[in-house]
GUZAZA-840246 format. One record per residue (C-alpha): residue in one letter; x, y, z; chain. Coordinates in nm, 2 decimals, padded with zeros to 4 digits, always signed. Layout:
N
@res:A, east:X, north:Y, up:Z, chain:A
...
***
This chain:
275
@res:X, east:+01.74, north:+02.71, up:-02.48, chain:A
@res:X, east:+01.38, north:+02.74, up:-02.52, chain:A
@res:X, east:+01.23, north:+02.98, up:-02.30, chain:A
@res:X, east:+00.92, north:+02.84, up:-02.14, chain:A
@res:X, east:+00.60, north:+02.97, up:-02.07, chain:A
@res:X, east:+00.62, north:+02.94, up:-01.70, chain:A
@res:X, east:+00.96, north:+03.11, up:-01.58, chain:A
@res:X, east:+01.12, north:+03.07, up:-01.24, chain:A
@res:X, east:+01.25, north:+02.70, up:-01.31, chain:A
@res:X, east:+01.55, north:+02.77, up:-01.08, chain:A
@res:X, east:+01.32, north:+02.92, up:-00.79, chain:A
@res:X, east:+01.11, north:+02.65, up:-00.84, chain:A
@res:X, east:+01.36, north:+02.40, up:-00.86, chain:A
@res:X, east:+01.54, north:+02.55, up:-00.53, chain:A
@res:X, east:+01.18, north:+02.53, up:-00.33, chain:A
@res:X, east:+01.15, north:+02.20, up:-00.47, chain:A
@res:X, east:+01.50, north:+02.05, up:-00.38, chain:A
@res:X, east:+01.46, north:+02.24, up:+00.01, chain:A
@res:X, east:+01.16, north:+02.09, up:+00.08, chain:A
@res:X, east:+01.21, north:+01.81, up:-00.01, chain:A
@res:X, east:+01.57, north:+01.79, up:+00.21, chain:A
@res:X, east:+01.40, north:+01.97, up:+00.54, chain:A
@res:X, east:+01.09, north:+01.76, up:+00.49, chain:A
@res:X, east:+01.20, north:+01.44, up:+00.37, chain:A
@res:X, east:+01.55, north:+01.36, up:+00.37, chain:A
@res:X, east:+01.63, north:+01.55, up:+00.71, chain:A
@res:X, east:+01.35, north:+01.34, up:+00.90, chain:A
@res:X, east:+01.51, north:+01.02, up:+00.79, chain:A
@res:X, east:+01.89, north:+01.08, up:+00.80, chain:A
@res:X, east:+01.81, north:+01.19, up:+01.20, chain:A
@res:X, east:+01.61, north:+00.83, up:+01.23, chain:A
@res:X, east:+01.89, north:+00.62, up:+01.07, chain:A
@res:X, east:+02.17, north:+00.81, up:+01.25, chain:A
@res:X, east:+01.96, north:+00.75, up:+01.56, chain:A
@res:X, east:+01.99, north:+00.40, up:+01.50, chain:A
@res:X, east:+02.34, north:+00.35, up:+01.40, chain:A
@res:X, east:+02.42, north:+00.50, up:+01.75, chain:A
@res:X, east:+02.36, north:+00.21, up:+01.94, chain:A
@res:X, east:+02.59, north:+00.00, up:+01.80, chain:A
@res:X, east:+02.54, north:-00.35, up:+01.59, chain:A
@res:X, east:+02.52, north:-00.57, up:+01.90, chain:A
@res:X, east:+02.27, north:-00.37, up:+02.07, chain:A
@res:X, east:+02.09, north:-00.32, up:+01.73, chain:A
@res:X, east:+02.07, north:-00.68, up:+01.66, chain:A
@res:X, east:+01.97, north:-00.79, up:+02.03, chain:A
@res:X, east:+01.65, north:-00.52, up:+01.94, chain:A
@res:X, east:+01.58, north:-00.63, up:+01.61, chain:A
@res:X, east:+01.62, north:-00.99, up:+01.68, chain:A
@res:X, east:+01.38, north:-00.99, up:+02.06, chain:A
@res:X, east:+01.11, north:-01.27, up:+02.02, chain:A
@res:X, east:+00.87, north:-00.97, up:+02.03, chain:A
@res:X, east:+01.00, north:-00.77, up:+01.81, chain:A
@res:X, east:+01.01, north:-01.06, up:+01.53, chain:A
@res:X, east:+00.65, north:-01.12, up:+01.58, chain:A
@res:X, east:+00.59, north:-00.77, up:+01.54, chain:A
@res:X, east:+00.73, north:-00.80, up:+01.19, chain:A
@res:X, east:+00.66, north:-01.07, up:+01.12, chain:A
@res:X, east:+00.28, north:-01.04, up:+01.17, chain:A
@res:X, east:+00.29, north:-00.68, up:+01.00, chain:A
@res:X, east:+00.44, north:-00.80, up:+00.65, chain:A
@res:X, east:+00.25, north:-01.12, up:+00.65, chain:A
@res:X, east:-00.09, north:-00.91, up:+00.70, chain:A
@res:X, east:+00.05, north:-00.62, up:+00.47, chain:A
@res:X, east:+00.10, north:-00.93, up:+00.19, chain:A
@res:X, east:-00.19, north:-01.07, up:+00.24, chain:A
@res:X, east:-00.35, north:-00.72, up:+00.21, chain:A
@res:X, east:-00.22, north:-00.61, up:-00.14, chain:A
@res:X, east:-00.31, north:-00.95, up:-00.29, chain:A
@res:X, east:-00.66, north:-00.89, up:-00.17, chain:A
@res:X, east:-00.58, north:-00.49, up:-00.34, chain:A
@res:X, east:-00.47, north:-00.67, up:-00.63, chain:A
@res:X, east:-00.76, north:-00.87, up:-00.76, chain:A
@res:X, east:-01.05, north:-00.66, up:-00.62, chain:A
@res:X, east:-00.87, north:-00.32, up:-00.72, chain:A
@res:X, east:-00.84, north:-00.42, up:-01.05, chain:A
@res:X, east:-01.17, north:-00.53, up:-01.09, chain:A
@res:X, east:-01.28, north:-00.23, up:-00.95, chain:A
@res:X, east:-01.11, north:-00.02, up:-01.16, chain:A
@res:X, east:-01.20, north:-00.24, up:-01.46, chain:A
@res:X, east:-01.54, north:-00.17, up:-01.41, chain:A
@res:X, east:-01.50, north:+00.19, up:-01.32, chain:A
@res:X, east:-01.33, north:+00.22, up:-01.63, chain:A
@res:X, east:-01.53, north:+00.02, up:-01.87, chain:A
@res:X, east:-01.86, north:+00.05, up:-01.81, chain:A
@res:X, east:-02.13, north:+00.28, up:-01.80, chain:A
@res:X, east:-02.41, north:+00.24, up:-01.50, chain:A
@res:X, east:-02.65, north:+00.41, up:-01.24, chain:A
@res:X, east:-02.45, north:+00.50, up:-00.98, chain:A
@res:X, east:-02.11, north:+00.51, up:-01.13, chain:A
@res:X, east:-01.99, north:+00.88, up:-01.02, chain:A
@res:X, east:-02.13, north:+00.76, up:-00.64, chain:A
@res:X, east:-01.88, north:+00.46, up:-00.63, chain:A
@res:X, east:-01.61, north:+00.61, up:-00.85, chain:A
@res:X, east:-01.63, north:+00.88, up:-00.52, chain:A
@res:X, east:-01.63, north:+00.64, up:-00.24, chain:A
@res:X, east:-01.32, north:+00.49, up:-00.34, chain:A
@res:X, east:-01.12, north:+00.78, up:-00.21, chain:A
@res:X, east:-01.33, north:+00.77, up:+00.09, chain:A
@res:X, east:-00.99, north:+00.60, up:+00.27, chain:A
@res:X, east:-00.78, north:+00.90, up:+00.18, chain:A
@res:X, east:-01.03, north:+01.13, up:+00.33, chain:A
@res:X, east:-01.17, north:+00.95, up:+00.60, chain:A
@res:X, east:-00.88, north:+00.98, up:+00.93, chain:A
@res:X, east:-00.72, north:+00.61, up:+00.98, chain:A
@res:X, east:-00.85, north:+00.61, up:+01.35, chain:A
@res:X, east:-01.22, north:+00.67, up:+01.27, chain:A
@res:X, east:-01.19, north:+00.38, up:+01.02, chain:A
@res:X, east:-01.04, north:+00.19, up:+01.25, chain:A
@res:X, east:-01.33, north:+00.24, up:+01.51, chain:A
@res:X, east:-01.58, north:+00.16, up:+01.24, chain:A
@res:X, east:-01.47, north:-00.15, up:+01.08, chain:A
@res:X, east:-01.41, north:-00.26, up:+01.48, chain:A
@res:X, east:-01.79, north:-00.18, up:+01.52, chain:A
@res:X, east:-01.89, north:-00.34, up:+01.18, chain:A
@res:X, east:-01.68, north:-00.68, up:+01.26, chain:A
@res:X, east:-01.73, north:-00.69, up:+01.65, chain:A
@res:X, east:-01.98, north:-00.98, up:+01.79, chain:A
@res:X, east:-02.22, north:-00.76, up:+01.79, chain:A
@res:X, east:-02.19, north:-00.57, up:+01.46, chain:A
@res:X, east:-02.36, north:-00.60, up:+01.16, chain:A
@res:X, east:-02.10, north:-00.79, up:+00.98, chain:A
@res:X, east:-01.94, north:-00.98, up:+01.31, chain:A
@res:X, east:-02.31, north:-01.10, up:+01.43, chain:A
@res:X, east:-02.33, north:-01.26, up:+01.09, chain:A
@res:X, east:-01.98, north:-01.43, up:+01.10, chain:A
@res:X, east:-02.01, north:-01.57, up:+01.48, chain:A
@res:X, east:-02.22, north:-01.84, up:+01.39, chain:A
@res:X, east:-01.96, north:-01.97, up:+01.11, chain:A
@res:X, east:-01.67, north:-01.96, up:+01.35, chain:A
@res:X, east:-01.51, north:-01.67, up:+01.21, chain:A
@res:X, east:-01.37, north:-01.36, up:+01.42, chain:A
@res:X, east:-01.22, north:-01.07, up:+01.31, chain:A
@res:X, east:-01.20, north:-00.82, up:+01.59, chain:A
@res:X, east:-00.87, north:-00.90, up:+01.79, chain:A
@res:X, east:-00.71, north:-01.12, up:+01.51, chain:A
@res:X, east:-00.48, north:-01.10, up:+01.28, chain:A
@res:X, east:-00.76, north:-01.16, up:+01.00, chain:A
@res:X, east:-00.88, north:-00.78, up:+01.19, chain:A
@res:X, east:-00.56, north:-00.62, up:+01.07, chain:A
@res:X, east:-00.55, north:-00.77, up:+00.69, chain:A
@res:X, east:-00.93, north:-00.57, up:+00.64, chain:A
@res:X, east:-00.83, north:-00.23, up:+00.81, chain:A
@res:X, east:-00.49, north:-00.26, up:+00.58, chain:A
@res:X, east:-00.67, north:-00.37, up:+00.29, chain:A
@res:X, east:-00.92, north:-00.11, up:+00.33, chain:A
@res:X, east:-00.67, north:+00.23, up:+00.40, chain:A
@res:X, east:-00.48, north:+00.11, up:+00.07, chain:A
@res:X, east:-00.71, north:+00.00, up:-00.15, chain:A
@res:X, east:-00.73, north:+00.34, up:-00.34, chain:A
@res:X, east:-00.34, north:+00.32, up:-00.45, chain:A
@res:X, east:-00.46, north:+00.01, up:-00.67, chain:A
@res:X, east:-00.78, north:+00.14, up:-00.83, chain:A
@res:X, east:-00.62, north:+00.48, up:-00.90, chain:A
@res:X, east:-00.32, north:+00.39, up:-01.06, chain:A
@res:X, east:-00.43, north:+00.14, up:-01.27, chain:A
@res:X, east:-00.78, north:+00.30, up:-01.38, chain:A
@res:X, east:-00.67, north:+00.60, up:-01.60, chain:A
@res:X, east:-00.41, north:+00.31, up:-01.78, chain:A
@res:X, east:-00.74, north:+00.12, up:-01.89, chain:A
@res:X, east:-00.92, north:+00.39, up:-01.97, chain:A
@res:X, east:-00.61, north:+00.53, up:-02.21, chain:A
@res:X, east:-00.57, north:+00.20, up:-02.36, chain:A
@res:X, east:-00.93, north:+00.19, up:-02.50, chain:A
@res:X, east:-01.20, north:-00.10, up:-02.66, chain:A
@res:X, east:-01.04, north:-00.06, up:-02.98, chain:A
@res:X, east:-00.75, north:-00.24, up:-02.90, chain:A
@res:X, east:-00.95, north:-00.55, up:-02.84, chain:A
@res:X, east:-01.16, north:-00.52, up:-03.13, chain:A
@res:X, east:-00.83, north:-00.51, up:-03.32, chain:A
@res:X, east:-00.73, north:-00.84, up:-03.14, chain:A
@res:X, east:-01.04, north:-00.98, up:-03.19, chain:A
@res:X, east:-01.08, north:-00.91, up:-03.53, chain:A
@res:X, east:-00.76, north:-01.08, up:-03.60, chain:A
@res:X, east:-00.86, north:-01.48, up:-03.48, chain:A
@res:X, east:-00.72, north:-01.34, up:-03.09, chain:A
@res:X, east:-00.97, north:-01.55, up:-02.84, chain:A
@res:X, east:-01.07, north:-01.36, up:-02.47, chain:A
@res:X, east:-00.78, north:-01.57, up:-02.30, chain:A
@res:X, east:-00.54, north:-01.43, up:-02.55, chain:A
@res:X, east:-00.65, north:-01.05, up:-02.58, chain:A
@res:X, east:-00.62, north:-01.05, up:-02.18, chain:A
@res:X, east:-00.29, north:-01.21, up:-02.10, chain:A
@res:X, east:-00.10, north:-01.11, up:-02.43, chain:A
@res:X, east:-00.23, north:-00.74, up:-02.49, chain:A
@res:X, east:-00.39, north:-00.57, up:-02.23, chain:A
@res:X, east:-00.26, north:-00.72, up:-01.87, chain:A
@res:X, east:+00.09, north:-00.67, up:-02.01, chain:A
@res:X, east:-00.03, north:-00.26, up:-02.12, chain:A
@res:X, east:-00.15, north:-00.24, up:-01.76, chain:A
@res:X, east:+00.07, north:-00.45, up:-01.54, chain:A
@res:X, east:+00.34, north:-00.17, up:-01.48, chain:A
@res:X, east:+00.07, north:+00.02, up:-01.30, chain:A
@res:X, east:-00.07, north:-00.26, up:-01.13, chain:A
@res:X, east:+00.29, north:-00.32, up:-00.96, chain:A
@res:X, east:+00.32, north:+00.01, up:-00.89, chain:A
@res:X, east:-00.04, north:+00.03, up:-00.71, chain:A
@res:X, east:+00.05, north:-00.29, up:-00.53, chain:A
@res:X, east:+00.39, north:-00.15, up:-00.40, chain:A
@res:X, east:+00.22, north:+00.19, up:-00.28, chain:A
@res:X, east:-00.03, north:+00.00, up:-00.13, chain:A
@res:X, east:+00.19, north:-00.25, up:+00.05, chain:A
@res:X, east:+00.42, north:+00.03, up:+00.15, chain:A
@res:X, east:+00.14, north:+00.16, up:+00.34, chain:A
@res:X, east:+00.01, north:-00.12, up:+00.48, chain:A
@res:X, east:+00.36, north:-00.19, up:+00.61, chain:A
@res:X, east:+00.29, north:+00.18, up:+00.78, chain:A
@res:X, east:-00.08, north:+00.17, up:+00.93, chain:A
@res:X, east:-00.09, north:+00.30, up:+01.25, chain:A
@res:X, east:-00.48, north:+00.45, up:+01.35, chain:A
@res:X, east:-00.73, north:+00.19, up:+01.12, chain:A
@res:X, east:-00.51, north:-00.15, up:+01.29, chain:A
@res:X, east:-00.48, north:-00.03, up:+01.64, chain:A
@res:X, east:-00.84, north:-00.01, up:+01.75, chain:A
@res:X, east:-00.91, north:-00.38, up:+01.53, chain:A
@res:X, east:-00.63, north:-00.57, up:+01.63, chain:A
@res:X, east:-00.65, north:-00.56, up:+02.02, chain:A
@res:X, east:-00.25, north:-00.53, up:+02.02, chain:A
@res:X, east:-00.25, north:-00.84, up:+02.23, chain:A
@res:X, east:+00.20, north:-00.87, up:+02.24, chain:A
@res:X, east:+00.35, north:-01.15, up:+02.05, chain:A
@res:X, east:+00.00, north:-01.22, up:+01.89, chain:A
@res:X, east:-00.20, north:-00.91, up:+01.70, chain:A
@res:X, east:+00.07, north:-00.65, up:+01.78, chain:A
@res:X, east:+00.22, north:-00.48, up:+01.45, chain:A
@res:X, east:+00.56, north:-00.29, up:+01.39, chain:A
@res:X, east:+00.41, north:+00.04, up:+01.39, chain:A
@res:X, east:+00.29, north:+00.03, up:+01.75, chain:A
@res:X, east:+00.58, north:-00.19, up:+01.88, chain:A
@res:X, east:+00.78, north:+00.16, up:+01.80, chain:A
@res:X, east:+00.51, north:+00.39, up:+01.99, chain:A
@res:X, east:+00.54, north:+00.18, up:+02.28, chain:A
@res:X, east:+00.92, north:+00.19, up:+02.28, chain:A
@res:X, east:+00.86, north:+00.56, up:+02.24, chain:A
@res:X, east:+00.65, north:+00.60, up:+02.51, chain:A
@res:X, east:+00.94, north:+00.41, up:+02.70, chain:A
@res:X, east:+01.15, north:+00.64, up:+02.63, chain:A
@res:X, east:+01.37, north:+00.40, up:+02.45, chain:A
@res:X, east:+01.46, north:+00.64, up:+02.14, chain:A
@res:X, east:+01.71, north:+00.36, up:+02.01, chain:A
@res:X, east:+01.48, north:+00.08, up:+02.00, chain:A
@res:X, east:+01.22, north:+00.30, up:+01.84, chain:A
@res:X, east:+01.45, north:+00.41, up:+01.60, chain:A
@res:X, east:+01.61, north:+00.07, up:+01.50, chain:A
@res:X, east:+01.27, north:-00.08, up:+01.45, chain:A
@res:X, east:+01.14, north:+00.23, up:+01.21, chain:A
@res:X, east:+01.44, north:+00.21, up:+01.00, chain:A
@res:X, east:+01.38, north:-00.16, up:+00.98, chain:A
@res:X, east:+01.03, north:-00.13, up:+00.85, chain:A
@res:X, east:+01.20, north:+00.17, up:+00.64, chain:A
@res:X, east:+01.46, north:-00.08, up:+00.50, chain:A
@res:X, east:+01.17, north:-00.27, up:+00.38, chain:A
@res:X, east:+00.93, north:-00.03, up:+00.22, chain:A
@res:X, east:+01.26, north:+00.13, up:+00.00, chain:A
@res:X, east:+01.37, north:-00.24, up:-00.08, chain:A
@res:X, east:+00.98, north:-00.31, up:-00.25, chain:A
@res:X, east:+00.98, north:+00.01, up:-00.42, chain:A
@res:X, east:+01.35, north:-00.08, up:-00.57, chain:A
@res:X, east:+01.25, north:-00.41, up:-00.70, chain:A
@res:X, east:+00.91, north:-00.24, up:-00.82, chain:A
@res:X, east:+01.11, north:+00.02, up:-01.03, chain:A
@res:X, east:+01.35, north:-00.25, up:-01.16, chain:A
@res:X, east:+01.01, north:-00.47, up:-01.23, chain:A
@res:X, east:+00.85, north:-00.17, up:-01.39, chain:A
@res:X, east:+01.19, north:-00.10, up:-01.62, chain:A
@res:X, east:+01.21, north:-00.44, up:-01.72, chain:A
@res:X, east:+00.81, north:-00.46, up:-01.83, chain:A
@res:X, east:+00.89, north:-00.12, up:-02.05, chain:A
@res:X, east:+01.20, north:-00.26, up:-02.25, chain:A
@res:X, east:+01.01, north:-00.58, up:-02.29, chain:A
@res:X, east:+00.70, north:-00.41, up:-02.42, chain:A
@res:X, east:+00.91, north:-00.15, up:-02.61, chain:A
@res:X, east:+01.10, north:-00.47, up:-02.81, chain:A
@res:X, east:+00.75, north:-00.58, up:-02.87, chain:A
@res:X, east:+00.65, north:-00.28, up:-03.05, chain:A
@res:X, east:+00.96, north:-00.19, up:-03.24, chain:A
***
């Protein structure tokens, strides 16, 4: 066996494996034991509540709508960030990690500001007809905008790696624009767009502090998972609370199973294509 540089692998391997049970894994076998106390029929009569489906249902259609917005404008983004040279670059390059840095609640209270009737962006939409504050179209932005850097930072160092040259290979070889970009490079660079979009709708699926001040958490209209369980908390109703989390929890591990099996898939395929 080699000996590496670094020693200490099983030291670090042992802090690595207990933080990641006390952490991690303890947190979430307490909530899904929580939730398997109450029993399927009192589980289902939670899960299935006319308010509690409207809860979900309005989260994961916002969250979708969300990361197809992440999607296309991420990727653009980080196309350009990427490609391009331009005044200004390292200022925007910056400001897309402003969601990571700036807390959810504050965002929340300025895009509420921004889009309210009186905002800058709201007193420009009134006259069209089109309100944001206290609508579902309210919780889409304030998603879209908390996970927008999963997208642009997973797929940007992929495009750098993969380089101009690539395309003037293509290009030198009879390969038109339409070709080079769905046979060459959105293949190279859709394993990291899936993973982007499943980070970034596994948060969405999670906003609490950016959605709560823009949504006006009007029941059975504007009122997402995430504070559905607060309120049960607040309650005191630990069950409900808990059978509603490891609902939304179910969901977030499902997309990031299908994303790996995606992901796997995309690498044998482009594997065969190279061999």
């Amino acid at each position: 066996m080699r000996r590496s540089v670094i020693p200490g692998f099983g030291l670090s391997l042992g802090i690595t494996v207990l933080y990641l049970g006390a952490i991690v894994l303890l947190p979430l076998c307490a909530l899904i034991l929580k939730a398997s106390d109450i029993g399927p029929a009192q589980l289902w009569a939670i899960l299935s509540s006319p308010r509690t489906l409207a809860a979900i249902r309005l989260t994961v259609t916002m969250a979708l709508a969300a990361t197809v917005f992440n999607a296309i404008y991420g990727l653009l983004l980080a196309w350009v960030l990427a490609r391009y040279q331009f005044p200004g670059k390292r200022l925007l390059d910056a400001l897309v990690d402003v969601p990571f840095a700036l807390p959810t609640a504050v965002a929340g209270l300025a895009l509420t500001a921004l889009f309210s009737k009186t905002g800058w962006f709201g007193a420009a939409l009134e006259p069209l007809g089109v309100s944001v504050v206290y609508t579902p179209f309210g919780i889409a932005i304030a998603m879209a905008f908390t996970s927008i850097p999963f997208v642009v930072r997973t797929v940007q160092p992929v495009i750098e790696d993969l380089g101009s040259d690539v395309e003037e290979a293509s290009r030198s070889l009879g390969a038109s624009d339409l070709q080079i970009l769905s046979r060459i490079i959105f293949p190279s660079i859709f394993p990291a767009l899936l993973a982007g979009c499943s980070l970034a709708f596994a948060r969405s699926l999670g906003e609490f502090g950016a959605v709560i001040f823009i949504a006006g958490n009007q029941p059975m209209k504007t009122e997402i998972v995430a504070l559905l369980a607060f309120i049960r908390l607040e309650e005191y109703d630990y069950p409900a609370a808990a059978a509603i989390a490891t609902v939304m929890l179910a969901m977030a591990f499902a997309m990031l199973i299908v994303t790996n099996a995606v992901q796997a898939w995309q690498l044998r395929y482009l594997g065969r294509g190279n061999a």
